[in-house]
N, C-alpha and C positions, 0 to 999 in steps of 0.2 A: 307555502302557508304564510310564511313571513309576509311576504308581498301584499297578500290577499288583506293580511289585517293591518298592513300599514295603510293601503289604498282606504281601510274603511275608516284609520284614524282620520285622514283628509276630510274623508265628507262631512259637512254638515249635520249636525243629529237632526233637523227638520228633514234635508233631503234622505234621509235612510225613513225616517216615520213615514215620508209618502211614499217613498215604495213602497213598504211594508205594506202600507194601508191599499195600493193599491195592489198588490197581489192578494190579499188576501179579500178583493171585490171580483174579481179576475172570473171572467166566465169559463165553461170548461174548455173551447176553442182555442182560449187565450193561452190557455196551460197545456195544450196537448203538444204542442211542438217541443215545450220544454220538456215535457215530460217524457217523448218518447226518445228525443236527443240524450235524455241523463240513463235509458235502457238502452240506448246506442251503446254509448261511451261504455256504459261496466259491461257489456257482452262482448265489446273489443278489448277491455279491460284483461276478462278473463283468458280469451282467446289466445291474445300476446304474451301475457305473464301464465299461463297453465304452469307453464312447465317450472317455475320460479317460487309458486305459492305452494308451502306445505297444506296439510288437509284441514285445518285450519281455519288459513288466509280463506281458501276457498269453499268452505263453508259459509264466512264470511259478507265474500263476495257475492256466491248463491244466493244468500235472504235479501241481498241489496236489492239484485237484480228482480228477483220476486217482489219484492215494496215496490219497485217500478213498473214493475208489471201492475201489480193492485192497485198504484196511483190512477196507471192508466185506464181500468176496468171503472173504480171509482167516478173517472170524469165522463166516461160511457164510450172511450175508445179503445176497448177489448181487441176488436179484430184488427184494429192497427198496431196496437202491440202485439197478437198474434202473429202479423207476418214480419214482424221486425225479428222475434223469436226462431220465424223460418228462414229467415234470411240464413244462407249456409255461409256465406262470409263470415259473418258474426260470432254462428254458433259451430264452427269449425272441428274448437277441441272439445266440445260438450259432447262429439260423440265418439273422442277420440280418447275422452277419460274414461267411458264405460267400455273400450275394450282393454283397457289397462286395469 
């Protein structure tokens, strides 16, 4: 976290405005890789730390993953976040919590 906000003290406040400006021009193509890469991440998120988050954390982490699911429904790439959901790598301990 430290890193992240030293890196953005560096930047130019012009160079952070154009990106911003352009993500927020950004067609929905443009956003989809990002979007299903950050429903990647928290479903590996989950997978690896299950066993470490109280019910909680993983509550938590659930709605995350859900917003990233709806981001992706949102830009009209439903069924590409659908198999990323199916992907059994991913979702490994999601059904290793419901027999617990």
């Amino acid at each position: 976290m430290a890193n992240a906000r030293a890196s953005r003290e560096k930047r130019p406040l012009e160079e952070l405005s154009a990106e911003i400006e352009e993500i927020a021009h950004a067609q929905p193509d443009q956003l989809r890789d990002g979007y299903l890469s950050r429903l990647r991440r928290l479903l590996r998120l989950r997978r690896d730390h299950f066993e470490e988050l109280n019910e909680q954390g993983l509550r938590l982490l659930d709605r995350s993953i859900f917003a990233a699911y709806c981001d992706c429904i949102d830009i009209g790439h439903g069924e590409a976040a659908k198999n990323v959901l199916k992907d059994v790598r991913l979702t490994l301990s999601l059904s290793h919590a419901r027999k617990g």
